[in-house]
C-alpha positions as CSV (number, residue, x, y, z in Angstrom):
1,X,48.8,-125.3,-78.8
2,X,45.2,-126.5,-79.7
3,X,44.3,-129.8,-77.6
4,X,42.5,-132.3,-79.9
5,X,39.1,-132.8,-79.8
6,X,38.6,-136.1,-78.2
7,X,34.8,-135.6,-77.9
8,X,32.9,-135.3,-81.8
9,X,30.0,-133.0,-81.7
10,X,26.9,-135.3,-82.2
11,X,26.4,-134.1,-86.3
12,X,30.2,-135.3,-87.1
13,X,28.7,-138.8,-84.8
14,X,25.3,-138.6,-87.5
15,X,27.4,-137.9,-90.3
16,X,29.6,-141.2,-89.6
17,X,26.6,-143.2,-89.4
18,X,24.8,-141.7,-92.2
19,X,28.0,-142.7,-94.2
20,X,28.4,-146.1,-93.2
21,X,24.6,-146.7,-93.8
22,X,24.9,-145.2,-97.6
23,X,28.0,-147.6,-97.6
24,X,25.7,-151.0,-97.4
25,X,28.5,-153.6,-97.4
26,X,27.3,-156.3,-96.1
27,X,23.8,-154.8,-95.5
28,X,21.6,-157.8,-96.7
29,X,23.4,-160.4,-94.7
30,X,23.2,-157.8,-91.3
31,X,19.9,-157.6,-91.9
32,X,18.8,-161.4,-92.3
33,X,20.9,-161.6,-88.6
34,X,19.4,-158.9,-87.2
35,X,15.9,-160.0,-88.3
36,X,16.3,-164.3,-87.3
37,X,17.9,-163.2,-84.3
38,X,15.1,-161.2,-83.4
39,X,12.8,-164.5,-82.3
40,X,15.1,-165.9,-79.7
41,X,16.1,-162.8,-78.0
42,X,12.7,-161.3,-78.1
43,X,11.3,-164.9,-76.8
44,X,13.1,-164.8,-73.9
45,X,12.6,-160.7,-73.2
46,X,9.1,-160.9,-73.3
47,X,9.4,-164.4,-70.5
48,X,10.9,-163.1,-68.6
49,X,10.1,-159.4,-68.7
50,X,5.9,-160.4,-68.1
51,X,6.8,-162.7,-65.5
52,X,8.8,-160.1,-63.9
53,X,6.3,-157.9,-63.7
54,X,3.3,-160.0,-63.0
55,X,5.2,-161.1,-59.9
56,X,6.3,-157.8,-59.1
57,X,2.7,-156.4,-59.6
58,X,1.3,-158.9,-57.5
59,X,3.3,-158.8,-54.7
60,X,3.8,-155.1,-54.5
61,X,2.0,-154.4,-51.4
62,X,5.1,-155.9,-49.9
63,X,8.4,-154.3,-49.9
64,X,9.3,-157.7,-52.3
65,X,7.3,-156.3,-55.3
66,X,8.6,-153.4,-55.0
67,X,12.5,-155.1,-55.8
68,X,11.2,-157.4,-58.1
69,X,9.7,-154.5,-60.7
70,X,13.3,-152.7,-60.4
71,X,15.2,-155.7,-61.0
72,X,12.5,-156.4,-63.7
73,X,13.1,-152.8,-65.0
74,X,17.3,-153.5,-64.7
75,X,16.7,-156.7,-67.3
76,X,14.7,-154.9,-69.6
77,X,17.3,-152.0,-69.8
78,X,19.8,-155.0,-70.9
79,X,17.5,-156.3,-73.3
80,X,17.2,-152.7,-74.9
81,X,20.9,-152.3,-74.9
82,X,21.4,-155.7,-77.0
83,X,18.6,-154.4,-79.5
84,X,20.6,-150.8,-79.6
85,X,23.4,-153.0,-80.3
86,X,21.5,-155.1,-83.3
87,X,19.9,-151.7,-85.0
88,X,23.1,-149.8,-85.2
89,X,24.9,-152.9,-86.7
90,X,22.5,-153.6,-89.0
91,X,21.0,-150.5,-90.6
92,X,24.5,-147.9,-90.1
93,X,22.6,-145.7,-87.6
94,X,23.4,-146.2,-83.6
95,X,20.6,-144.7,-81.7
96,X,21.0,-142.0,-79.6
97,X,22.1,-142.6,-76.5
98,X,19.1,-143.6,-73.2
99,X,18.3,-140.4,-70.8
100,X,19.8,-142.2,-67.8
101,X,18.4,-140.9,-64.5
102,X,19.7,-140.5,-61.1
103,X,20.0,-143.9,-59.6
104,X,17.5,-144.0,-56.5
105,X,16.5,-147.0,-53.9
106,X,13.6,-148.3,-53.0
107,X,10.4,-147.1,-54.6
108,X,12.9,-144.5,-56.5
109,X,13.3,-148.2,-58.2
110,X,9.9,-147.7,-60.3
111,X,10.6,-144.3,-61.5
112,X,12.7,-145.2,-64.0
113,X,11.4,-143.9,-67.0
114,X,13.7,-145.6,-69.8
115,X,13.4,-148.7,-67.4
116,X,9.2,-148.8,-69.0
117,X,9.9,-147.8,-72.3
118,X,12.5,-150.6,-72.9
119,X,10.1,-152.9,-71.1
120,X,7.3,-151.8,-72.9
121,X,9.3,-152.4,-76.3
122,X,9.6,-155.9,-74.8
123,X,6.0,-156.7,-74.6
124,X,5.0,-154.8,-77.8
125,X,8.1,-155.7,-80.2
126,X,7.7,-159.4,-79.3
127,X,4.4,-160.2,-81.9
128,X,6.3,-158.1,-84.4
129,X,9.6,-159.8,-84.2
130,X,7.5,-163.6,-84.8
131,X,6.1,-161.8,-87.9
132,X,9.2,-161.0,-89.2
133,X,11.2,-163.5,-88.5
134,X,8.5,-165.9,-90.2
135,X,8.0,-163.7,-93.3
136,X,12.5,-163.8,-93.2
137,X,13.0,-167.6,-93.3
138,X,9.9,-167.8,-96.0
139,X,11.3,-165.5,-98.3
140,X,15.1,-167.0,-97.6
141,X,13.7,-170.6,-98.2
142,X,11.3,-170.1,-100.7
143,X,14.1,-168.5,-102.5
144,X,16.8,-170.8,-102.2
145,X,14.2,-174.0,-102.4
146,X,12.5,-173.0,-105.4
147,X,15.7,-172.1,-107.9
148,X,17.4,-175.4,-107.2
149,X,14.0,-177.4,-107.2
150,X,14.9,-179.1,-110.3
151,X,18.1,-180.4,-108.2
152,X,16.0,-182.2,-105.9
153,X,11.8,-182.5,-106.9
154,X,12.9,-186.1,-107.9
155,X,12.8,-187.1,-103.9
156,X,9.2,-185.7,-103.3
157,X,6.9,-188.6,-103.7
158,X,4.3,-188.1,-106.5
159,X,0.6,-188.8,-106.3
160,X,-2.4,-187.8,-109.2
161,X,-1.2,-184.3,-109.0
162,X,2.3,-182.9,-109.9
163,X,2.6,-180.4,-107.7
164,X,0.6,-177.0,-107.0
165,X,1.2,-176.0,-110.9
166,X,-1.1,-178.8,-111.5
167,X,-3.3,-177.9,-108.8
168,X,-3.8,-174.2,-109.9
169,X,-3.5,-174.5,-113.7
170,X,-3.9,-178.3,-114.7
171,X,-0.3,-178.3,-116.2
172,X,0.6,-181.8,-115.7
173,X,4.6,-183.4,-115.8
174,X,7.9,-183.3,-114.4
175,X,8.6,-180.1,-116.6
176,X,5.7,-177.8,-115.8
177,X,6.3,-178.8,-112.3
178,X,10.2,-177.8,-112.0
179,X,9.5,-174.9,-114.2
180,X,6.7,-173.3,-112.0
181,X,8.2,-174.2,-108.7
182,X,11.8,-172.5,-109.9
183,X,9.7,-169.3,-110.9
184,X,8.1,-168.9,-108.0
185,X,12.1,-169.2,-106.5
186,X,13.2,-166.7,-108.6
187,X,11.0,-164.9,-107.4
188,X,11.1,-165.3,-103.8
189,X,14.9,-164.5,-104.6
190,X,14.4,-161.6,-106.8
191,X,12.5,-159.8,-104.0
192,X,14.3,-160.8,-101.2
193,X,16.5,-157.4,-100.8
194,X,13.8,-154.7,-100.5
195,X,11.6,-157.4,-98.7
196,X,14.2,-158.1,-95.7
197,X,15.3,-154.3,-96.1
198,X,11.3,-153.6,-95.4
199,X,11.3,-155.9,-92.4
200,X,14.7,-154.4,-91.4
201,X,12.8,-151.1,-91.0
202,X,10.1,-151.7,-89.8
203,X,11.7,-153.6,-86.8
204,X,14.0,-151.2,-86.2
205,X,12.0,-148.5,-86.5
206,X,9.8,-149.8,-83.8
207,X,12.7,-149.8,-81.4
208,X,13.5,-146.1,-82.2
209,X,9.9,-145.0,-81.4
210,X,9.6,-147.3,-78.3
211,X,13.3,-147.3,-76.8
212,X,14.1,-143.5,-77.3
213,X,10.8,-141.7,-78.2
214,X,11.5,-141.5,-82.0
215,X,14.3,-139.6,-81.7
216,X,16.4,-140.4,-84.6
């Protein structure tokens, strides 16, 4: 009798992911979580990852250092794990499981080679994540904002100017102003996908380089 295979080979694994990314259900609201997550969780990685290691650094002359940079090392491994987490859910694709080491003592601690790349992704991710994350909550509120702008423009106070239509074109009135602010929504709106889809990438993709050495 043939025993089921309760282990998949790693291309049936692929091929489950591949399908579930082609599937995109959801894909644009996974995405805008994944990407204004990204601030607050890589805010408080790169805190308390630097200050881990500074400390650890400094005091590594003395068998403290020494524990600090390993326990430094162990919270950047959990910080990796919840950005594994976030890729897989939001583009389809789980990334391939971390080339876990023997676990040693001591200065066996600092050989963890995962243990650096994960921090490293900490430290480096960190200035891209505030760039996308700004660029997400633009393109969300500029969106949203402008294509209803004709709900609300009559609670912004009005001065010589109507508004930066009159600024850049001299079009003057309560018209030109609702109708180039809900233009420039529309599109803010009609771009929205492929830009969050970019940022999506190009986030992710940086952890896939940095967390398992671009293998994909």
């Amino acid at each position: 009798m043939t025993q089921p295979n309760l282990h998949p080979q790693p291309s049936a694994t692929w091929a489950a992911d591949a399908t579930a990314h082609s599937n995109g259900k959801g894909r644009f609201g996974r995405e805008v979580g994944y990407l204004l997550s990204g601030l607050p969780l890589g805010t408080a990685a790169f805190v308390l990852l630097v200050t881990g290691f500074a400390l650890g650094a400094g005091t590594l002359i003395l068998l403290f250092g020494v524990f600090v940079l390993g326990g430094t090392l162990s919270v950047a491994r959990f910080f990796a794990r919840v950005e594994a987490a976030q890729i897989a859910h939001a583009t389809g694709r789980a990334l391939p499981p971390p080339a876990d080491g023997p676990r040693r003592g001591g200065w066996g601690l600092l050989a963890d080679a995962q243990g650096w790349r994960d921090l490293v992704h900490a430290i480096v991710a960190f200035p891209v994540r505030v760039a996308t994350f700004a660029l997400t909550l633009v393109w969300l509120c500029a969106g949203l904002g402008g294509t209803t702008y004709g709900l609300w423009s009559w609670s912004i106070p009005r001065d010589e100017y109507d508004g930066w239509i009159d600024l850049a074109f001299g079009w003057s009135g309560t018209g030109a102003d609702i109708l180039g602010n809900t233009t420039a929504g529309l599109f803010f709106l009609l771009t929205s996908i492929p830009v969050i889809h970019g940022l999506a990438l190009t986030q992710s993709g940086l952890g896939r380089v940095l967390l398992r050495g671009g293998r994909l």
